[in-house]
PyMOL Python script that loads the backbone (N, CA, C, O; Angstrom):
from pymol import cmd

cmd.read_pdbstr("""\
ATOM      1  N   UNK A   1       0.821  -1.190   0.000  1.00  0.00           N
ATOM      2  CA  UNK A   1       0.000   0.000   0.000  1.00  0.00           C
ATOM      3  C   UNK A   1       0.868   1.257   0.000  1.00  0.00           C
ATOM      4  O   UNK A   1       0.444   2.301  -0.495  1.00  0.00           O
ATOM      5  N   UNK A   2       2.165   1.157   0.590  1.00  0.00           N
ATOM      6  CA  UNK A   2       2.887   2.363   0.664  1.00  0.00           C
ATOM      7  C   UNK A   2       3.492   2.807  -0.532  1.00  0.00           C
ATOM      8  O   UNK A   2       3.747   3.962  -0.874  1.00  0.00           O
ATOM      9  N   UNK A   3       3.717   1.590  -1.208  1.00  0.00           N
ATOM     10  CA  UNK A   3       4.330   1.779  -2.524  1.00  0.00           C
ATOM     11  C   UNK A   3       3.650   2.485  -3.731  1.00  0.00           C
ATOM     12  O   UNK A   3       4.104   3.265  -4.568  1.00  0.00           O
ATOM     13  N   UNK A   4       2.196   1.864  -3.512  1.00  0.00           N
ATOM     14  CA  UNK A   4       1.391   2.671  -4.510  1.00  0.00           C
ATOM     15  C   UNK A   4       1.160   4.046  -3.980  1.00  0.00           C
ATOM     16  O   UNK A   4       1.147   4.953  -4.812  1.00  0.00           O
ATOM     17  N   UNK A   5       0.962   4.361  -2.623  1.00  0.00           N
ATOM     18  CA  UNK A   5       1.147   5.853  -2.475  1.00  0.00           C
ATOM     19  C   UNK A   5       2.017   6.620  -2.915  1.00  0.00           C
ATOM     20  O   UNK A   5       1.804   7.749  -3.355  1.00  0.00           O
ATOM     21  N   UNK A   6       3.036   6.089  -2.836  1.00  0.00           N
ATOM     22  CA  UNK A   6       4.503   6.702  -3.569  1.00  0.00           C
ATOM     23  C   UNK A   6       4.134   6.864  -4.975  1.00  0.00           C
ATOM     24  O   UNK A   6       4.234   7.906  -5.623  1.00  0.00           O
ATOM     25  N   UNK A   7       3.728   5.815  -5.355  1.00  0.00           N
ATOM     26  CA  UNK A   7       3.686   6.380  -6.680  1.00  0.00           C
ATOM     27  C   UNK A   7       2.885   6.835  -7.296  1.00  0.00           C
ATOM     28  O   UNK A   7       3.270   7.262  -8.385  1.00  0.00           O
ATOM     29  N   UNK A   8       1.624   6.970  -7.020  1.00  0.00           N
ATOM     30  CA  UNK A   8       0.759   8.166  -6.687  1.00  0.00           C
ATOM     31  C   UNK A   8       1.141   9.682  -7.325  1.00  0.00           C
ATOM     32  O   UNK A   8       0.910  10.367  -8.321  1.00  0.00           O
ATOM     33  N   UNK A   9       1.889   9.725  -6.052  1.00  0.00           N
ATOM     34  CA  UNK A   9       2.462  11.122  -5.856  1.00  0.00           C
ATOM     35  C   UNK A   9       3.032  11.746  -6.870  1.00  0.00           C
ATOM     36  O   UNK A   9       3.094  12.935  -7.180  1.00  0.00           O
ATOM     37  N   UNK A  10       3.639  10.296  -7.574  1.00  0.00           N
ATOM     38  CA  UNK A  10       4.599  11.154  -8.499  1.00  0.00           C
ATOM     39  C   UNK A  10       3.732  10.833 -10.359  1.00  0.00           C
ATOM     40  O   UNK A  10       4.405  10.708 -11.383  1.00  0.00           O
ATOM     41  N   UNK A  11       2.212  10.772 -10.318  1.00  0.00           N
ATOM     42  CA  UNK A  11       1.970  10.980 -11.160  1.00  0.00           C
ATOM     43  C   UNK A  11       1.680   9.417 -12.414  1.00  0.00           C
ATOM     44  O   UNK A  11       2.559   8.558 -12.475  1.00  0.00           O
ATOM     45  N   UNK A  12       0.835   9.334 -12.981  1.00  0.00           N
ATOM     46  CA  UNK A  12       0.352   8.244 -13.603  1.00  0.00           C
ATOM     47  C   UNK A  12       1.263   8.587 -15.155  1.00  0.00           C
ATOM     48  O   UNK A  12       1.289   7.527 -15.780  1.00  0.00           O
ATOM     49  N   UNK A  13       2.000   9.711 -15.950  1.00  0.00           N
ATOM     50  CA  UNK A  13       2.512   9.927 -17.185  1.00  0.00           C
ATOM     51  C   UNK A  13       3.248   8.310 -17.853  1.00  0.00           C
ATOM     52  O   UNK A  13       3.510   7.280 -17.232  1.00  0.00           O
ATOM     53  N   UNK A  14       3.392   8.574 -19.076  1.00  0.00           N
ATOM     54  CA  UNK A  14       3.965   6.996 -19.286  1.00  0.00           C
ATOM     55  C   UNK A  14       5.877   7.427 -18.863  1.00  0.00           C
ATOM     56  O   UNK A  14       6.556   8.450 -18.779  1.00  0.00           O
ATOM     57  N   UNK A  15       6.026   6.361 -18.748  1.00  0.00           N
ATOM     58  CA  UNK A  15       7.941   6.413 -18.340  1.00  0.00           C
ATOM     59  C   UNK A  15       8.470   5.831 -19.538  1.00  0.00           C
ATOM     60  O   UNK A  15       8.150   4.901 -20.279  1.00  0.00           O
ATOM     61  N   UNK A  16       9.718   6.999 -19.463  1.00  0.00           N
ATOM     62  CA  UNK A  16      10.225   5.682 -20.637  1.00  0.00           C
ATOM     63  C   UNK A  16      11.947   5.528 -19.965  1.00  0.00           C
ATOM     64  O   UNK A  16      12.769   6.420 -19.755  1.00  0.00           O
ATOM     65  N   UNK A  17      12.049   4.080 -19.762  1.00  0.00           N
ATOM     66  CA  UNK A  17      14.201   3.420 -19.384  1.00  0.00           C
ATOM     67  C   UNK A  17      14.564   4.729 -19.380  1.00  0.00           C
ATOM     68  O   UNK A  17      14.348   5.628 -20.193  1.00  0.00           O
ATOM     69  N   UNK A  18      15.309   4.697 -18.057  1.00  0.00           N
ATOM     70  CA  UNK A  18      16.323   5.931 -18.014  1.00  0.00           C
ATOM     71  C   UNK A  18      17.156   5.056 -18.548  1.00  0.00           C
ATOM     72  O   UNK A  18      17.233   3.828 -18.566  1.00  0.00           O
ATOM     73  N   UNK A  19      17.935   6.183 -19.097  1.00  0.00           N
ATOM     74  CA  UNK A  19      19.595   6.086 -19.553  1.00  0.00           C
ATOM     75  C   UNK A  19      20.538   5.859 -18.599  1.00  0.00           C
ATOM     76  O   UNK A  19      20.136   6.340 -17.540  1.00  0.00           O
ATOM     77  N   UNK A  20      21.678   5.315 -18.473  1.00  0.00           N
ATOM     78  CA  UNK A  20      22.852   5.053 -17.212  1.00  0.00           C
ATOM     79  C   UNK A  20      23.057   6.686 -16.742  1.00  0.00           C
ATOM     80  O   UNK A  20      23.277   6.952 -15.561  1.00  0.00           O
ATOM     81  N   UNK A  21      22.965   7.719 -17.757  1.00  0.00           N
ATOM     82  CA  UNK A  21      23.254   9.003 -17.616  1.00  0.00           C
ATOM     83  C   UNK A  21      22.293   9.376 -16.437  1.00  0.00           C
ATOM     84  O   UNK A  21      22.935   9.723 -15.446  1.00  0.00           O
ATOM     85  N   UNK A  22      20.846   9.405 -16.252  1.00  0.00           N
ATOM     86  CA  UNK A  22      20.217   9.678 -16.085  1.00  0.00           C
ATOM     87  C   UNK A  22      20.123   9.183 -14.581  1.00  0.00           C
ATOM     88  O   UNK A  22      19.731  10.009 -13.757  1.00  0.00           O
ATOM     89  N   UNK A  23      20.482   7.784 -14.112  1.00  0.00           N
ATOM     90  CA  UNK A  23      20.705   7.806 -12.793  1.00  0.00           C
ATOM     91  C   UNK A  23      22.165   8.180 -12.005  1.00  0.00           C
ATOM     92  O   UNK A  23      23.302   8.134 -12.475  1.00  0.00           O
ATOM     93  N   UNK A  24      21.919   8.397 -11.235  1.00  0.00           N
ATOM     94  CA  UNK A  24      23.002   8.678 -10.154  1.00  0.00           C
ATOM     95  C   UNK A  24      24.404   8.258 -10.453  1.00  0.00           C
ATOM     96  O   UNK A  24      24.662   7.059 -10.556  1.00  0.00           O
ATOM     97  N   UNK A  25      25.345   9.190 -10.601  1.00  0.00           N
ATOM     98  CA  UNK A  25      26.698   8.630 -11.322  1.00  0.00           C
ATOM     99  C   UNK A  25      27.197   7.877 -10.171  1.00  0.00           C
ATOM    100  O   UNK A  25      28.161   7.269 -10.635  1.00  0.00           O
ATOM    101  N   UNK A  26      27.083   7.552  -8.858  1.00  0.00           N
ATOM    102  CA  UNK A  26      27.505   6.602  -7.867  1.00  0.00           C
ATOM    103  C   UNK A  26      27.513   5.173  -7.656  1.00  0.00           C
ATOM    104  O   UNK A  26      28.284   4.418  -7.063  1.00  0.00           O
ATOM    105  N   UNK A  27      26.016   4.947  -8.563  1.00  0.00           N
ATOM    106  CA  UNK A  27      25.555   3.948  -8.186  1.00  0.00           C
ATOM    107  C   UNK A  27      26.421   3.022  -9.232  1.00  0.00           C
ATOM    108  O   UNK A  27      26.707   3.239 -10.410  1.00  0.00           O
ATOM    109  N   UNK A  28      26.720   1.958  -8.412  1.00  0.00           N
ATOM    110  CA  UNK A  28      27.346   0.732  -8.795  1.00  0.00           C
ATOM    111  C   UNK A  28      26.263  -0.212 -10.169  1.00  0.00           C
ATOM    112  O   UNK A  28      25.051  -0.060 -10.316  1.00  0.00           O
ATOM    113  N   UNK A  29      27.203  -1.178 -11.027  1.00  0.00           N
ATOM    114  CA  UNK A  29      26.498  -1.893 -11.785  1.00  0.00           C
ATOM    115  C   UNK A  29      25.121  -2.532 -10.907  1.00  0.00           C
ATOM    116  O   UNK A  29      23.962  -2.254 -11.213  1.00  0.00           O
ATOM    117  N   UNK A  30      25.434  -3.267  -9.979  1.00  0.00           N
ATOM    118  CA  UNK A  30      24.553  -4.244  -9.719  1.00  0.00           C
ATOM    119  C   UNK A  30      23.269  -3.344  -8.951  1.00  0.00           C
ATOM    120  O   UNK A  30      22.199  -3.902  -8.710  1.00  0.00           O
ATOM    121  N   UNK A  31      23.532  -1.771  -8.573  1.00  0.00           N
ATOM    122  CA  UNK A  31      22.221  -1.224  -7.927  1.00  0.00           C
ATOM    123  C   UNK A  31      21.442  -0.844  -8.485  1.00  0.00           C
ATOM    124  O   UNK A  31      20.494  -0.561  -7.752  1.00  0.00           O
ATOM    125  N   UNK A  32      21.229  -0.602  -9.722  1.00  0.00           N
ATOM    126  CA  UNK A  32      20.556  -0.196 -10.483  1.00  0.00           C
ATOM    127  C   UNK A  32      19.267  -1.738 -10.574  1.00  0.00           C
ATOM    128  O   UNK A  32      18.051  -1.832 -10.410  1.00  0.00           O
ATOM    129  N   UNK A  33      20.307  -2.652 -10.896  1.00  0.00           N
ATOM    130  CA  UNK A  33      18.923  -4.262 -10.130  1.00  0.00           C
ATOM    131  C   UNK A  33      18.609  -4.300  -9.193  1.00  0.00           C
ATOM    132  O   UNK A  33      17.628  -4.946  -8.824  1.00  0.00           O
ATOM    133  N   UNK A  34      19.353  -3.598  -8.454  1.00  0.00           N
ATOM    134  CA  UNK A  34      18.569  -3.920  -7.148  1.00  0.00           C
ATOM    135  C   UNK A  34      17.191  -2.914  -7.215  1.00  0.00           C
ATOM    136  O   UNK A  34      16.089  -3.370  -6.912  1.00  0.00           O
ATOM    137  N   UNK A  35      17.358  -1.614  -7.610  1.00  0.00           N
ATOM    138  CA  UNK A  35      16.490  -0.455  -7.496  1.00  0.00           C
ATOM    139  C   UNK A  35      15.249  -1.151  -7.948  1.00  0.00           C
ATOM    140  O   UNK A  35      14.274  -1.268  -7.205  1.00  0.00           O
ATOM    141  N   UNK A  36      15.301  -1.781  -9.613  1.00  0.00           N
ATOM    142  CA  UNK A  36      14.427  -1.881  -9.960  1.00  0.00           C
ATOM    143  C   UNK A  36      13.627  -2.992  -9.751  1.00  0.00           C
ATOM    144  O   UNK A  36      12.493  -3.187 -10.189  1.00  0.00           O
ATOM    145  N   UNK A  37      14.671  -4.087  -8.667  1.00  0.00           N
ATOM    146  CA  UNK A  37      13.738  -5.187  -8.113  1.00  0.00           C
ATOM    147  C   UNK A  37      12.895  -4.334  -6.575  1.00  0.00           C
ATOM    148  O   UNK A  37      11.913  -4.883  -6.074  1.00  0.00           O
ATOM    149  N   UNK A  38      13.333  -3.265  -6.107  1.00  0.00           N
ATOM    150  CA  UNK A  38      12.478  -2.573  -5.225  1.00  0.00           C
ATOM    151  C   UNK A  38      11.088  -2.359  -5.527  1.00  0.00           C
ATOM    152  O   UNK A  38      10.013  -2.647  -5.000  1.00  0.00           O
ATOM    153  N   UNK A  39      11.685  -1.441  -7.091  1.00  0.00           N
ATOM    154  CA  UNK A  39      10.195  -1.382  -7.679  1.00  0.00           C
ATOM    155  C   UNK A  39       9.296  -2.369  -7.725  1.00  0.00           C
ATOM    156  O   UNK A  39       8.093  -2.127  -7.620  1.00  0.00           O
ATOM    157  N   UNK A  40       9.726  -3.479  -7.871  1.00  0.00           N
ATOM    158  CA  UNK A  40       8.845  -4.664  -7.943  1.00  0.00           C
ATOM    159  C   UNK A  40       7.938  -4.823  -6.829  1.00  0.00           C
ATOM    160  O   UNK A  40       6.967  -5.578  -6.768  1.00  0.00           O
ATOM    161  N   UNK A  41       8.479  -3.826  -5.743  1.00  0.00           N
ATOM    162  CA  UNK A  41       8.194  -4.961  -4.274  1.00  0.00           C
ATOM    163  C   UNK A  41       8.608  -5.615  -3.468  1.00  0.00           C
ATOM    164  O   UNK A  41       8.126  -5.761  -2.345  1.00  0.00           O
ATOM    165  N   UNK A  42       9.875  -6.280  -4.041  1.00  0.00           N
ATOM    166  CA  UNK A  42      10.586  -7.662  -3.450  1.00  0.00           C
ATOM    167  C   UNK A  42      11.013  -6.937  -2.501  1.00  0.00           C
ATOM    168  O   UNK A  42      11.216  -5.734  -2.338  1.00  0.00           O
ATOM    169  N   UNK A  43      11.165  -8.297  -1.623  1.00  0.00           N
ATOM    170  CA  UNK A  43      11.662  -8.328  -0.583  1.00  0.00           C
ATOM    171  C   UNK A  43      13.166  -8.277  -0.663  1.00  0.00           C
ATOM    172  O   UNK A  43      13.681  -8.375  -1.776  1.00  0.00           O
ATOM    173  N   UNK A  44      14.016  -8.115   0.541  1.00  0.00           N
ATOM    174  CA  UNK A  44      15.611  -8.667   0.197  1.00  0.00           C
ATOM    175  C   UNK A  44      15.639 -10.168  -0.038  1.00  0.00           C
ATOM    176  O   UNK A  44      16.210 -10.488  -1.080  1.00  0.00           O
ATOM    177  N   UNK A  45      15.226 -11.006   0.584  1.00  0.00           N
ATOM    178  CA  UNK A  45      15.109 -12.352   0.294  1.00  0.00           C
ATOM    179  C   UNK A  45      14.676 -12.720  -0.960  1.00  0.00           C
ATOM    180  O   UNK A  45      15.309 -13.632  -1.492  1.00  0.00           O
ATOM    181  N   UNK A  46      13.390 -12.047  -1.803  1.00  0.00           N
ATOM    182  CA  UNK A  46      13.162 -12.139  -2.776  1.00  0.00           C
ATOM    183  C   UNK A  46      14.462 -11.231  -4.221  1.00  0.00           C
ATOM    184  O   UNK A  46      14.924 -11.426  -5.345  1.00  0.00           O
ATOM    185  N   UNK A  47      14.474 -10.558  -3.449  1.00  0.00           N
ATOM    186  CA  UNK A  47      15.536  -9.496  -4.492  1.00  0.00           C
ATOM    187  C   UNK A  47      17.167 -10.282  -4.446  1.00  0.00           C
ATOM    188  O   UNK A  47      17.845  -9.936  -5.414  1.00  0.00           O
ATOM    189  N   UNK A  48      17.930 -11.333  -3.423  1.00  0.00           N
ATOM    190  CA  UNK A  48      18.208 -12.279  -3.322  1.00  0.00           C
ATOM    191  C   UNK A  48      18.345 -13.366  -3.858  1.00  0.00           C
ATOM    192  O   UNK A  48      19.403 -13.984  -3.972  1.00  0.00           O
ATOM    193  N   UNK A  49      17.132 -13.735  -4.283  1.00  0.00           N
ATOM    194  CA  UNK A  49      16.932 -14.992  -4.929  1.00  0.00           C
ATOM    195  C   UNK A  49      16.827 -14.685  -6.363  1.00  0.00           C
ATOM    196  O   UNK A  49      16.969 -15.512  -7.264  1.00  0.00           O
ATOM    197  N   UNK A  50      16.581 -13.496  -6.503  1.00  0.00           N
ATOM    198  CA  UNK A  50      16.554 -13.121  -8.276  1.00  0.00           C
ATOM    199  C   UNK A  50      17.621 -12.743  -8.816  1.00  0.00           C
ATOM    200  O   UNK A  50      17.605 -12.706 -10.046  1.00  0.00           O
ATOM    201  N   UNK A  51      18.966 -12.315  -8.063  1.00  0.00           N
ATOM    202  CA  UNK A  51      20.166 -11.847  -8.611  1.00  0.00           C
ATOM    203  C   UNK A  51      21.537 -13.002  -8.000  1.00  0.00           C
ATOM    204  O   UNK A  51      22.765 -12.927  -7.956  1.00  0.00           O
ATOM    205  N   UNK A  52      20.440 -14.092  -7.573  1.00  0.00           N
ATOM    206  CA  UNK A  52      21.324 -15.111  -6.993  1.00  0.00           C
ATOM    207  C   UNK A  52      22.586 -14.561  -6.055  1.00  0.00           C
ATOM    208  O   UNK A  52      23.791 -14.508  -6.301  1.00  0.00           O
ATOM    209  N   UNK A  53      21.908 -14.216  -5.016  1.00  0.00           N
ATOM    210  CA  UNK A  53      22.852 -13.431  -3.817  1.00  0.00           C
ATOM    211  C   UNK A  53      22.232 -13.353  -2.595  1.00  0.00           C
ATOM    212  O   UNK A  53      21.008 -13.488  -2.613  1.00  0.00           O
ATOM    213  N   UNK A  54      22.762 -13.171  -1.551  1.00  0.00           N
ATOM    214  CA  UNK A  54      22.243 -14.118  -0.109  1.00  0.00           C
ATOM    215  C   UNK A  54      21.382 -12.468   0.098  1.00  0.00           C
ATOM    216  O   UNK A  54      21.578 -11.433  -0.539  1.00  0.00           O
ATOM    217  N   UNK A  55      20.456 -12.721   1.168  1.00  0.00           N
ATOM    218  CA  UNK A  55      19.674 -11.742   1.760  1.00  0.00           C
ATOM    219  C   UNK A  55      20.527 -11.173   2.154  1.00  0.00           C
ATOM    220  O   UNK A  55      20.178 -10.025   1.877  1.00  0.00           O
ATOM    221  N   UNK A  56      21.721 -11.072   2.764  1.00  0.00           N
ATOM    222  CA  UNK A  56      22.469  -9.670   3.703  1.00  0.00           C
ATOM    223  C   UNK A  56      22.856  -9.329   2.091  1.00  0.00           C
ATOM    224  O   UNK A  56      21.966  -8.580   1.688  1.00  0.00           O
ATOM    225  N   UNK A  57      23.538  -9.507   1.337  1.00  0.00           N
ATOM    226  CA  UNK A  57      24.107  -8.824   0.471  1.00  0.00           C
ATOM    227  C   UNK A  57      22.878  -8.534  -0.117  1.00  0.00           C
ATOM    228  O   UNK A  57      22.994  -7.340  -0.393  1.00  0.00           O
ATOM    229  N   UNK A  58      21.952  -8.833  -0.418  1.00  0.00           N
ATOM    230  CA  UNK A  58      20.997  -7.625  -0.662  1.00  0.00           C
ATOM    231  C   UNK A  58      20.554  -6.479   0.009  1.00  0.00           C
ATOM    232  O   UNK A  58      20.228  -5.388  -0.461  1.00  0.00           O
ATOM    233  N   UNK A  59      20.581  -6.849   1.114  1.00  0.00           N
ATOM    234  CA  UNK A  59      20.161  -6.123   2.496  1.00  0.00           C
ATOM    235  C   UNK A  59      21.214  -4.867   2.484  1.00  0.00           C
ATOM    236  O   UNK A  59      20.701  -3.755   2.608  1.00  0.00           O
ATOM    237  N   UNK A  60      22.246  -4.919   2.383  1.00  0.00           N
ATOM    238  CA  UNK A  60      23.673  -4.413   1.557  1.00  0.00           C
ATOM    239  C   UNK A  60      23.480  -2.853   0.446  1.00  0.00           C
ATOM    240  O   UNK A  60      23.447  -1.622   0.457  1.00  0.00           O
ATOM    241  N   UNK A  61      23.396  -4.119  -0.450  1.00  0.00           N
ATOM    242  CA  UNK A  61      22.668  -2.816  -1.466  1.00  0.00           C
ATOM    243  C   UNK A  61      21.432  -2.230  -1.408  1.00  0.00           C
ATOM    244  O   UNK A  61      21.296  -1.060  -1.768  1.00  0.00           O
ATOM    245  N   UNK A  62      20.517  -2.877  -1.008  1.00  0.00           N
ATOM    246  CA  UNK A  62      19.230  -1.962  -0.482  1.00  0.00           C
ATOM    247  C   UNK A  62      19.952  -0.472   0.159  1.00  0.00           C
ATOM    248  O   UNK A  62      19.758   0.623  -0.369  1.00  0.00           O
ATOM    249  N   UNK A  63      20.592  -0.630   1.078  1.00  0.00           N
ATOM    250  CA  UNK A  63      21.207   0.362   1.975  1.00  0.00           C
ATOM    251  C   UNK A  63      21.456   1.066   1.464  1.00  0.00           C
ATOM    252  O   UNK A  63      21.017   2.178   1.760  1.00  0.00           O
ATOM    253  N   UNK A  64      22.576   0.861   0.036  1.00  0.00           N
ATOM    254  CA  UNK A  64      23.643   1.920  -0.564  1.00  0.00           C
ATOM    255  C   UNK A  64      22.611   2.681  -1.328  1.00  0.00           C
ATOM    256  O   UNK A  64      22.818   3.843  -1.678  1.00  0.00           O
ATOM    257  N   UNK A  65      21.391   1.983  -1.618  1.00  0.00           N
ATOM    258  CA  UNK A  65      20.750   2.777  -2.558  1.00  0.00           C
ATOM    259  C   UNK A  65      19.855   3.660  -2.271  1.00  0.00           C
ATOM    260  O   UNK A  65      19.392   4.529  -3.010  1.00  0.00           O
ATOM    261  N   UNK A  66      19.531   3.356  -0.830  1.00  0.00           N
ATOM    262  CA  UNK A  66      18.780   4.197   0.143  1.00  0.00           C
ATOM    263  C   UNK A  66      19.663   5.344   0.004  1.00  0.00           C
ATOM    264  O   UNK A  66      19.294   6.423  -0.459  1.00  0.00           O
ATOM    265  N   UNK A  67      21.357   4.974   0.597  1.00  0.00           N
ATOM    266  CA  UNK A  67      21.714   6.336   1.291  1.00  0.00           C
ATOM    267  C   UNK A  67      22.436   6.971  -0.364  1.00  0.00           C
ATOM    268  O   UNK A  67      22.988   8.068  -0.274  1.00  0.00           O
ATOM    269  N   UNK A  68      22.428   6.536  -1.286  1.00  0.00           N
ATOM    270  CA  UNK A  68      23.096   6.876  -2.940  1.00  0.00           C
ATOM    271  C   UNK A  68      21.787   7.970  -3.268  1.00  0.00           C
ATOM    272  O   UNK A  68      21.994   9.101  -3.707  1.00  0.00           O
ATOM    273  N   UNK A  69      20.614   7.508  -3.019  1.00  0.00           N
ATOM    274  CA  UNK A  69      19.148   8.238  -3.894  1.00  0.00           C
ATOM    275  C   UNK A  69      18.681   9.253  -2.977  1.00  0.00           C
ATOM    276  O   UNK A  69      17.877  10.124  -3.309  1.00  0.00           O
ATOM    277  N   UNK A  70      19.552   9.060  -0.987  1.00  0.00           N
ATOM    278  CA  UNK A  70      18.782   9.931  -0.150  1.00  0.00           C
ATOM    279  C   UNK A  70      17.486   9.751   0.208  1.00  0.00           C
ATOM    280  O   UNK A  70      16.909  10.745   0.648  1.00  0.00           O
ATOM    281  N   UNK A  71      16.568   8.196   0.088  1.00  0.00           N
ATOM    282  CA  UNK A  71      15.746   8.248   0.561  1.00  0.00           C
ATOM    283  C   UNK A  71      15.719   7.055   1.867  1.00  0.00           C
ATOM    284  O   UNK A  71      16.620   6.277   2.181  1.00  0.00           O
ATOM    285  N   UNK A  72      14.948   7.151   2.216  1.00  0.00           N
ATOM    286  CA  UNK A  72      14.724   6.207   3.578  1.00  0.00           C
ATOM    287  C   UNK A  72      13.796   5.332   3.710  1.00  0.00           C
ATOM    288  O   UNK A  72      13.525   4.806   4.790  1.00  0.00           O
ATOM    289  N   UNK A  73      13.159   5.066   2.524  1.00  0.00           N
ATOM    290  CA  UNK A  73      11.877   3.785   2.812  1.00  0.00           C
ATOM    291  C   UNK A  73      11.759   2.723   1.247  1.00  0.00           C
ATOM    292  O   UNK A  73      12.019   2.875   0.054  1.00  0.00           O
ATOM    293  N   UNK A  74      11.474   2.155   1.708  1.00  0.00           N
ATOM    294  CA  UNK A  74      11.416   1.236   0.204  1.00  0.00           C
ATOM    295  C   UNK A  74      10.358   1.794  -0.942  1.00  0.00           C
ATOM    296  O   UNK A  74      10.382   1.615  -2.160  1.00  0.00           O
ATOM    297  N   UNK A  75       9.396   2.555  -0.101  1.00  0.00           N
ATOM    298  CA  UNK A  75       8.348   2.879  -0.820  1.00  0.00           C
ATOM    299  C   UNK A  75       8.668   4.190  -1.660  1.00  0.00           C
ATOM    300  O   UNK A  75       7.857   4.472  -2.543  1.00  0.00           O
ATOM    301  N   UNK A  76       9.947   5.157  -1.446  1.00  0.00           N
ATOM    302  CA  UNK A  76      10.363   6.023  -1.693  1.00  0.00           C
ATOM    303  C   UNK A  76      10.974   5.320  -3.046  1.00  0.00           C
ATOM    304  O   UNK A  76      10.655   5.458  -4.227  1.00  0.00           O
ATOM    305  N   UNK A  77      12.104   4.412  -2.333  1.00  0.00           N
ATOM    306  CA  UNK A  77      12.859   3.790  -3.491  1.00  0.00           C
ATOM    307  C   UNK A  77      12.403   3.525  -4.959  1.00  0.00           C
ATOM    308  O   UNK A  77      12.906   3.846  -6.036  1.00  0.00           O
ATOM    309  N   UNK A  78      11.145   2.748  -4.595  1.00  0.00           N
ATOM    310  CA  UNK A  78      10.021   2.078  -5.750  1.00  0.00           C
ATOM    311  C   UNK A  78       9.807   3.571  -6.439  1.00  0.00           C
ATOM    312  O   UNK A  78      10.246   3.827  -7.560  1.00  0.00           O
ATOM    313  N   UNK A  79       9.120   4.466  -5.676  1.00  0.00           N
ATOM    314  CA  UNK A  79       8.764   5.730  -6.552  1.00  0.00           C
ATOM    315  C   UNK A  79       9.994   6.041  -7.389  1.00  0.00           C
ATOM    316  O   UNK A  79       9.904   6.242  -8.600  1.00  0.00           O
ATOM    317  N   UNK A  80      10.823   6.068  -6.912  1.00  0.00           N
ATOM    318  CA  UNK A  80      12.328   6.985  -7.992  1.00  0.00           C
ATOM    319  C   UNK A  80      12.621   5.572  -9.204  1.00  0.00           C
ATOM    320  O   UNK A  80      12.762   5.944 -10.369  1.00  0.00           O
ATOM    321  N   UNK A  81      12.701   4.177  -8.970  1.00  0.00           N
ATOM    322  CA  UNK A  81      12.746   3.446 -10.144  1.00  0.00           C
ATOM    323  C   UNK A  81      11.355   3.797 -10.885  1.00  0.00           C
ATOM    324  O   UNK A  81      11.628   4.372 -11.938  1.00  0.00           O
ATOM    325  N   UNK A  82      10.134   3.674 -10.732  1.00  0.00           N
ATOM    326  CA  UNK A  82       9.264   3.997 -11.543  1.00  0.00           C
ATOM    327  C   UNK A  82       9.174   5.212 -11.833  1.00  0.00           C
ATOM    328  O   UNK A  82       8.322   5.256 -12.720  1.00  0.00           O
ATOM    329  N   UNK A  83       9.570   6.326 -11.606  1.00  0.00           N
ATOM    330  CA  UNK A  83       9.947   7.918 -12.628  1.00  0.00           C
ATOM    331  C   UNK A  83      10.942   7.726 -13.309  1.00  0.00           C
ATOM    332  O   UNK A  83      11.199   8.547 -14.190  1.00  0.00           O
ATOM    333  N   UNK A  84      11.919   6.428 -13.078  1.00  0.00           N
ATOM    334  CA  UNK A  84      12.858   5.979 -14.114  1.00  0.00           C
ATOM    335  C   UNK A  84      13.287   5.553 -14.966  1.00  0.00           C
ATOM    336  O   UNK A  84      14.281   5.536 -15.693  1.00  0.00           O
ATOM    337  N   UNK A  85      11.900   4.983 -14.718  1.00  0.00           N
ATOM    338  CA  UNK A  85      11.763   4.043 -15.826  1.00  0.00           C
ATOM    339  C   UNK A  85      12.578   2.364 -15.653  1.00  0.00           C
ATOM    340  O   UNK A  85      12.908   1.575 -16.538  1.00  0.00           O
ATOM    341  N   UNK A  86      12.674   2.289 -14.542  1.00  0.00           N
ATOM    342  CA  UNK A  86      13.403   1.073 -14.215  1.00  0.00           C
ATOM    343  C   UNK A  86      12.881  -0.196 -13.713  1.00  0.00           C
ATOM    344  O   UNK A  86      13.546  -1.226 -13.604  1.00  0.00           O
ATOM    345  N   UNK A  87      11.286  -0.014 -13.328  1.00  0.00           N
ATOM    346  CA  UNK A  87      10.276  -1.007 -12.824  1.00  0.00           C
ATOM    347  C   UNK A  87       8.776  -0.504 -13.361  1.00  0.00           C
ATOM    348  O   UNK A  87       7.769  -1.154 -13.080  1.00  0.00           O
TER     349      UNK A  87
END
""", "prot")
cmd.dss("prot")
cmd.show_as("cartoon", "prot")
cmd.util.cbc("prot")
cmd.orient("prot")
């Protein structure tokens, strides 16, 4: 439910794939999957099992991408991949 509030907020327009340009020059290869398995929803366990990597190392990058994008909730996260075009 939080997630769809998030994204809500930021508007129903169609998205189209950001470009590598277009996100955060920090973010590492593999966060950009992680971001957009946020968008999905997944869990770390689930986001884990899809990039074949244990829950802490997801748990891991969840973090970096929290503190890389400046936000603090997953539901935040999900909103910035879907204005991204990444989920």
């Amino acid at each position: 439910a939080a997630t769809a509030e998030a994204l809500a907020v930021g508007g129903a327009e169609a998205r189209t794939p950001a470009s590598p340009a277009a996100l955060p020059h920090s973010l590492t290869k593999r966060e950009p999957e992680v971001l957009a398995l946020l968008g999905e929803g997944l869990s770390n366990r689930e986001i884990g099992d899809r990039l074949f990597i244990s829950p802490t190392t997801a748990a891991r990058h969840v973090a970096n991408v929290f503190a890389k994008l400046g936000v603090d909730t997953r539901a935040k996260a999900a909103a910035y991949a879907h204005r991204h075009g990444l989920a």
